[in-house]
Residue, then its C-alpha position, 0 to 999 in steps of 0.5 A: x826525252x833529253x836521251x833521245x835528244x842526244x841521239x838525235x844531235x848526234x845522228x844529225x852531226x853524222x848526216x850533216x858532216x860526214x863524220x862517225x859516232x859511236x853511241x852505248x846505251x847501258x841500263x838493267x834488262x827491261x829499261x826501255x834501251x832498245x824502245x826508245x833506240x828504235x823511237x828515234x830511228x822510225x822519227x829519223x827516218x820519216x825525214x831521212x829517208x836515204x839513210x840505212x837503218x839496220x839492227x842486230x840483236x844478241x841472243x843469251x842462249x845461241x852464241x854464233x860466229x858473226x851472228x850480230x853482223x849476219x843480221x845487218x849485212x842480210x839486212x843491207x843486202x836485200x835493201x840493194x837487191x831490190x833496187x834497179x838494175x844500174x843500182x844494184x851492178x853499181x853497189x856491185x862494183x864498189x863491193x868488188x873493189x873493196x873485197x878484191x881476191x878475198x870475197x870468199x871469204x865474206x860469201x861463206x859467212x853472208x851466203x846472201x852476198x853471193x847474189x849480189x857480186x856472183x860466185x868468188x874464187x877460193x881466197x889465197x890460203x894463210x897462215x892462221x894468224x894472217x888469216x885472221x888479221x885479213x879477215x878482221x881488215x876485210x870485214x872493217x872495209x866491207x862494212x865501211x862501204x855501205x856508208x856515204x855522204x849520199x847515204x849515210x849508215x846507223x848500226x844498231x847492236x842491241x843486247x851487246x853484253x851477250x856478244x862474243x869476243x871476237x864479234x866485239x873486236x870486230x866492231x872496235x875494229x871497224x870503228x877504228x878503220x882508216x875509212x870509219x865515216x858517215x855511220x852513227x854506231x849504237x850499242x845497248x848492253x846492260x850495266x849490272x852484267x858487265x863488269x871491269x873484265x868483260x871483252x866490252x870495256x876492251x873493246x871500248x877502250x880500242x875504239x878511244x883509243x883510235x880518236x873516236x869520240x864515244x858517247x855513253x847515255x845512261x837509263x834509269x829506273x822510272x821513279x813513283x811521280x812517273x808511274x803515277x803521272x802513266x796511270x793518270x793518262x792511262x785511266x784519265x783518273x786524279x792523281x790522288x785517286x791513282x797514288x795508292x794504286x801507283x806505289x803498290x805497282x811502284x813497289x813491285x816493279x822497283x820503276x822497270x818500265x816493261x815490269x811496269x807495263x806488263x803488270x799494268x796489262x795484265x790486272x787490266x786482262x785479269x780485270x783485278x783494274x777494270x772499268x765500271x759502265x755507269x748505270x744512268x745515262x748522265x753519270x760518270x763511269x769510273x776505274x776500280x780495283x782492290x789493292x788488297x788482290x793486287x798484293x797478294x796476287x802478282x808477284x814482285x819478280x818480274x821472272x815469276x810474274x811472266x811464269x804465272x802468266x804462262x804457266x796459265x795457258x794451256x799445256x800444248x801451248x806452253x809447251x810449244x812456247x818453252x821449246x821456242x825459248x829454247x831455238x832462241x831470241x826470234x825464231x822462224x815457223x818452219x824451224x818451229x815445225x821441224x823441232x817440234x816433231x813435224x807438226x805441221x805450219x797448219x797445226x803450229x799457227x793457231x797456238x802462235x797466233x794466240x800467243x801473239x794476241x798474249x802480247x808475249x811474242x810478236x811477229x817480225x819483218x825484215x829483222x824488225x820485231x812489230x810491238x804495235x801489231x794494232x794494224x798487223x792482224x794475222x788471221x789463218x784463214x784469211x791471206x796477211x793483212x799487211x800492206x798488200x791484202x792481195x799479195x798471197x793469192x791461194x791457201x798454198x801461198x798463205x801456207x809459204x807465206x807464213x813458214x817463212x815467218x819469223x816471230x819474237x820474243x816480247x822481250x828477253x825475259x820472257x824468253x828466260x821464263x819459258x826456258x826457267x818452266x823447263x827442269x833441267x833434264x827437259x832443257x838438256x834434252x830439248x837442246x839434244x833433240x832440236x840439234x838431231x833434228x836440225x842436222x838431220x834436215x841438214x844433211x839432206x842440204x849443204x846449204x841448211x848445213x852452211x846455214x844452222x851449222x852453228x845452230x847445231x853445234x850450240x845445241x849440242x854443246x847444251x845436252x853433251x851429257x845425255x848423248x848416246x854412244x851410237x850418235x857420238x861418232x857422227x856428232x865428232x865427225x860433225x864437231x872437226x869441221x865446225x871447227x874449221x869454219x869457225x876458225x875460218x870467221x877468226x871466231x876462235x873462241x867458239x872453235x875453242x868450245x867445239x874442240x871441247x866438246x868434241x874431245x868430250x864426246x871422244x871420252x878424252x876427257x871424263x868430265x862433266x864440263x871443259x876443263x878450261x874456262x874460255x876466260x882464261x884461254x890466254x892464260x891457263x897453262x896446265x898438263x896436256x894429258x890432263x886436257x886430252x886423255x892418250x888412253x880413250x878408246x876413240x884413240x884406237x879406233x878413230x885416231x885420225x879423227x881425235x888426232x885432229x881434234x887435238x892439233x886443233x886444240x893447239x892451235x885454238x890455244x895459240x891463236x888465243x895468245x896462249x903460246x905456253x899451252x899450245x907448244x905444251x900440246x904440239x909437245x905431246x902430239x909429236x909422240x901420237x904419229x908416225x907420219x911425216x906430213x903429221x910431224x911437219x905440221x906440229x914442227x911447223x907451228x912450233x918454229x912459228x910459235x917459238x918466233x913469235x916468243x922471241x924464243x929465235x934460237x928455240x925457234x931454229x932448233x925446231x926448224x933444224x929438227x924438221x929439216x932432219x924430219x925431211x932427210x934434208x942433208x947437214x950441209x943443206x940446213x945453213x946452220x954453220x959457224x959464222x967462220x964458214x959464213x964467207x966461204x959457204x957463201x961463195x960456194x953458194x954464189x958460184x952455184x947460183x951461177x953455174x945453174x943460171x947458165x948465162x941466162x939473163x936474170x930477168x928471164x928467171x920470171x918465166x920458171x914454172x910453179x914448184x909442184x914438188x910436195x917435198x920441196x913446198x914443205x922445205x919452202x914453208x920452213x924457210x918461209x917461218x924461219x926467215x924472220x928469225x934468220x933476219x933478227x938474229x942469225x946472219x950466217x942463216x940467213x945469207x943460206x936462206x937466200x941464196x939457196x932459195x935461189x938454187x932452190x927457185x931455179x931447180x924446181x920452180x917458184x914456190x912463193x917466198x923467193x919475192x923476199x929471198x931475192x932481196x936478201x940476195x941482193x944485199x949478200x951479193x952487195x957484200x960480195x961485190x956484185x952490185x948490179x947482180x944484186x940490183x938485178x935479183x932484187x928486181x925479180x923479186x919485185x916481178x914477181x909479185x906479178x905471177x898469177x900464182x896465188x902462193x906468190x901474191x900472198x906473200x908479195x908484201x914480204x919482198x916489197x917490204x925487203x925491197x923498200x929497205x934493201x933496193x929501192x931506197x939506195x936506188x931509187x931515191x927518197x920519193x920512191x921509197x915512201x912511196x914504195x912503202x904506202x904500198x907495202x904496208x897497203x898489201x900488208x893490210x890485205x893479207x894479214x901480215x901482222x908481222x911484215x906490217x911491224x917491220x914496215x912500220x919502222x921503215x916509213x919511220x926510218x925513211x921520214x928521218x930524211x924530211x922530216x923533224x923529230x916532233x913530226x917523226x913521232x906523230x907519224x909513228x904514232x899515226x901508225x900505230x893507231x892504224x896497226x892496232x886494226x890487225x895486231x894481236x898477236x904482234x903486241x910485242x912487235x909494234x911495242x918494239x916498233x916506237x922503242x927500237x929507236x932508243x935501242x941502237x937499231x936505227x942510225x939516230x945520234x942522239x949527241x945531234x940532237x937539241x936538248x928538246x927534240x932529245x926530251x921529246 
């Protein structure tokens, strides 16, 4: 009662004032976690009507990208869905302001979501990296947006010790969001399966850290007075009469509430305790039962004790149960039937309605299981007595009605003991054939394909040992694009599994399990030949395809933050083709790779490497002495201008988009050099910008030229020529209103160069902090983790000029809170961002300064 107390407060100080919480609930399996969590949310609800009350629970066996959040977005979405007209095109507006260009992103993993704001165009493609720091911004702003003052928010995630990391960072992510407000988000994990290194305390850790107050309520087990005090209200019997029988249930239930429950209900249906008429009219009826056959007879292992129960049914039906286990945690009849070897719904609802009258399944509306199914009587041949008997009017719509049913385990136990009846060959094969099943019904449909690809590959994942040769080359071709949509939803992790799988099922590798244990992903460093075997046949047959596989393999690596193995792989790759796109790709990742280790000078030396790939001449490459820097640059200038002709800066805004394969390729190089050029080669990058300006007027815009023009700027205020210089870099800014979406997706690299470079020497300090809130607004939307950094230290910069120390540190530290939403692989870059001050990269004298301020 005191827990749920605590609940309640704390739910009420989010109604009331608008703030956010976020509530764990820990505890063993069976405590009564998710029991009293949805207690308070029914009271709740009965006297809060306009709050949104939505659940997500975590299956132990299917691990799917986003699958927590799938449950409570469907779940919001059909609550919109079904209001009126006006309501639902207002919910629509405020959800296409938040997502902008980026809803395609959102729709691909909520395919419901498309009903509501309609088919988006293509989001703006990223680099892997941006692409998933937009994503993890995207989703933090889209689930923020369904809570309000008017109606405030609770998210329950339940069995969250079973969750992914990265469905884990995306919740410490939302929690931390700048906009993290009206929402009570709880989180029920178990304490005995998560321990110091789980991806849970991480991300417990982030949500504190961002200033969020956490709040952990502990359950225990219930002790002998309060099994004993059940049994008094239950059999209405004297506490001595039911004591012995108390402690020997006590015993065997070690005080678990559902164990408790369930071998209380079970001797009650066995009648082992079983009530006695009274013979005579006046005399008292009293409760019975033999201690000597409880002992004997029910087991202490609440696993083994659910076992016998099932192993009881007959066959058919504990069959039937054991391949549900397998589908997973909730299950719906129409999967039932598929998997099952097309039994019909016909044939599959009488077994399943016993079942349920077991008490060991329950049916589930709207994502809530039913536990007291008193008033929810499901009879076949009758039309579903739930709140409209009249709502199914014919044997067909009954036959609709009910495929479309989901039903739930009891509790997660009992999906373990059906599963644990299996051996383990039956479970294997199971998996195998639940998976074939499931992708045979969804090649027939793209939309069964969006919807179970996940499904699919988890099953399959579960029986790779038992696939035949004839299916491998169908299942591979199946794993390549599982791939990319999980890269796709930033589950990387996932995507790093079926990347194993795959190069499993192409004999890369002859093990009997991946080599790399996904908890070491970001740290293992081991042989790449050992990881993927050069010798298979699928090599010669099928290289393309184990090709791609394997680049994947790398990437997975690096977006991992296992740089080391990643360019190990991208290494050993360059060898495996002969194509020039393909060698481009891997140099590419490998300049970006070697950035991001701060390894700038292996970094250019790839970039040289893929400049020689493209036959770009020496004199072409502006990798020259530092001697030559003055005359080369003039030499570039006086270009720049013959090419110009005369014309007007500003009328360079009307070139067409760059169409050129070739020269897109070398604009990418410069993109992934550029940074390198900036820390820590002048000579580069004085060639970077000004031949990007040749490059632009030659063949047209290609995207980066939004920063390159202010880097012009500055070059050309070295060469004298200030108002030329002022005049590029506002091209720059221009054009980062062109309707090409290669040019937006960069757009805050030029403001952030702008703010620095143009704006705050011509502008003035008012709109250079201005200035740079909207760099670091496109930052945030695109995903630029690094750009985000380097903005970072300029608005510390800039507030140098207004403002005293003390509150320059607030500030940047203000800021890096806000960093922490989208920085993983960029930990380095804002570590640099609070220490940069003390390393002479900003004009700060500390001889200036007052014995305190320097202290601070």
């Amino acid at each position: 009662e005191e827990e749920v107390k605590t609940l309640q407060r704390l739910f009420r100080n989010v109604v009331l004032t608008g703030n956010s919480s976020v509530v764990l609930v820990n505890g063993p399996a069976g405590i009564g976690k998710s029991a009293m969590i949805r207690a308070m949310c029914d009271g709740m609800r009965e006297h809060h009507p306009n709050v949104f009350f939505v659940s997500s629970k975590l299956d132990q066996f299917q691990r799917v990208p986003f699958g927590c959040f799938k449950q409570v977005i469907d779940e919001l979405l059909l609550d919109i869905l079904a209001k009126s007209s006006n309501q639902v095109r207002e919910w629509k507006k405020k959800i296409l302001d938040v997502v902008g260009n980026n809803g395609a992103l959102l729709t691909a993993m909520f395919p419901l979501l498309q009903e509501l704001i309609g088919a988006q165009p293509p989001a703006p493609v990223l680099p892997p990296t941006e692409s998933q720091s937009r994503l993890v911004i995207l989703f933090s702003k889209f689930i923020c947006v369904f809570a309000c003052k008017e109606r405030p928010l609770v998210l329950f995630f339940d069995d969250v010790q079973w969750a992914d990391r990265n469905s884990l960072q995306q919740i410490s992510s939302f929690c931390s969001f700048s906009n993290f407000s009206n929402m009570l988000v709880i989180a029920a994990y178990r304490n005995d399966e998560v321990d110091n290194f789980h991806p849970l305390i991480d991300a417990i850790k982030n949500i504190q850290g961002a200033g969020i107050p956490v709040q952990n309520i502990p359950l225990s087990q219930l002790k002998l007075s309060h099994v004993c005090q059940m049994l008094v209200d239950s059999l209405q019997c004297s506490p001595e009469k039911v004591s012995p029988l108390a402690s020997v249930i006590y015993a065997k239930s070690k005080g678990n509430p559902f164990f408790t429950l369930q071998l209380v209900e079970t001797m009650y249906k066995e009648k082992v305790i079983r009530y006695i008429v009274p013979t005579a009219p006046n005399q008292p009826g009293e409760w019975q039962w033999n201690l000597a056959d409880i002992q004997s007879n029910f087991r202490s292992d609440v696993i083994e004790f659910i076992k016998d129960r099932i192993i009881k049914m007959p066959e058919s039906t504990r069959h039937l149960l054991s391949l549900a286990s397998c589908i997973g945690d909730t299950f719906q009849l129409e999967t039932l039937s598929v998997v099952s070897g097309g039994k019909s719904v016909t044939d599959l609802l009488p077994i399943l309605l016993e079942l349920q009258r077991t008490g060991l399944i329950v049916p589930v509306i709207s994502s809530q299981p039913i536990h007291d199914t008193s008033t929810f009587n499901l009879d076949f041949n009758l039309n579903p007595n739930i709140s409209n008997p009249g709502m199914v009017a014919s044997v067909d719509a009954t036959q609709r009605f009910f495929s479309a049913m989901n039903f739930s385990f009891l509790h997660d136990r009992v999906q373990q003991a059906a599963n644990e009846l299996l051996s383990h060959e039956e479970r294997t094969s199971t998996h195998f054939q639940i998976g074939n099943r499931l992708f045979a019904l969804a090649e027939k449909d793209s939309e069964t394909m969006e919807a179970k690809g996940f499904d699919i590959a988890n099953h399959w994942n579960m029986s790779l040992s038992i696939v035949p040769d004839e299916d491998r080359l169908k299942m591979l071709t199946f794993y390549r694009s599982i791939v990319q949509k999980a890269k796709a939803a930033a589950s990387y992790l996932n995507a790093f599994t079926y990347v194993e799988a795959g190069l499993y099922l192409a004999k890369a590798r002859d093990l009997p399990s991946p080599s790399v244990n996904p908890k070491d992903i970001a740290t293992v460093v081991i042989e790449p030949t050992q990881l993927i075997d050069l010798n298979s046949p699928f090599w010669k047959s099928h290289r393309s395809l184990i090709y791609g596989l394997s680049l994947d393999y790398a990437e997975v690596f690096y977006l991992c933050g296992n740089g080391t193995q990643a360019k190990s792989i991208f290494k050993m790759l360059l060898g495996q083709t002969s194509d020039v796109n393909g060698k481009f790709e891997i140099y590419h990742h490998l300049v970006t790779l070697a950035s991001a280790q701060s390894e700038f000078l292996e970094s250019v030396q790839w970039y040289e490497q893929a400049m020689i790939l493209l036959e770009v001449p020496e004199d072409q490459r502006g990798l020259y002495p530092e001697l030559q820097q003055k005359e080369l640059n003039q030499k570039l200038y006086k270009k720049v201008e013959e090419l110009r002709a005369g014309r007007p800066i500003a009328s360079l805004i009307n070139l067409p988009l760059c169409q050129d394969p070739h020269q897109l390729m070398i604009s990418r190089l410069y993109d992934s050099v550029t940074y390198v050029a900036y820390v820590a080669f002048d000579t580069l990058k004085a060639f970077l910008s000004l031949n990007g300006i040749i490059r632009m007027i030659e063949h047209g815009w290609n995207g980066i030229e939004s920063f390159l023009c202010q880097m012009v700027c500055t070059e050309m205020l070295q060469m004298g020529e200030l108002k030329l210089g002022y005049q590029y870099a506002l091209l720059g800014l221009k054009s980062t209103e062109l309707p090409f979406e290669v040019i937006k997706s960069l757009s805050c690299r030029g403001w952030t160069a702008a703010t620095g470079c143009t704006i705050s020497w011509s502008e003035g300090y008012e709109a250079t902090i201005k200035a740079g809130a909207h760099t670091l607004e496109l930052a945030l939307e695109q995903g630029d983790v690094q750009f985000f950094g380097i903005g970072t230290v300029a608005r510390f910069y800039f507030r140098m000029y207004d403002a005293t120390l003390s509150e320059m540190f607030l500030q940047i530290i203000q800021d890096k809170k806000e960093a922490q939403q989208i920085l993983k692989a960029g930990k380095a870059l804002l570590d640099c961002t609070s220490q940069s001050i003390f390393r002479g990269h900003l004009p700060l004298n500390p001889n200036l300064l007052s014995n305190r301020d320097r202290d601070q």
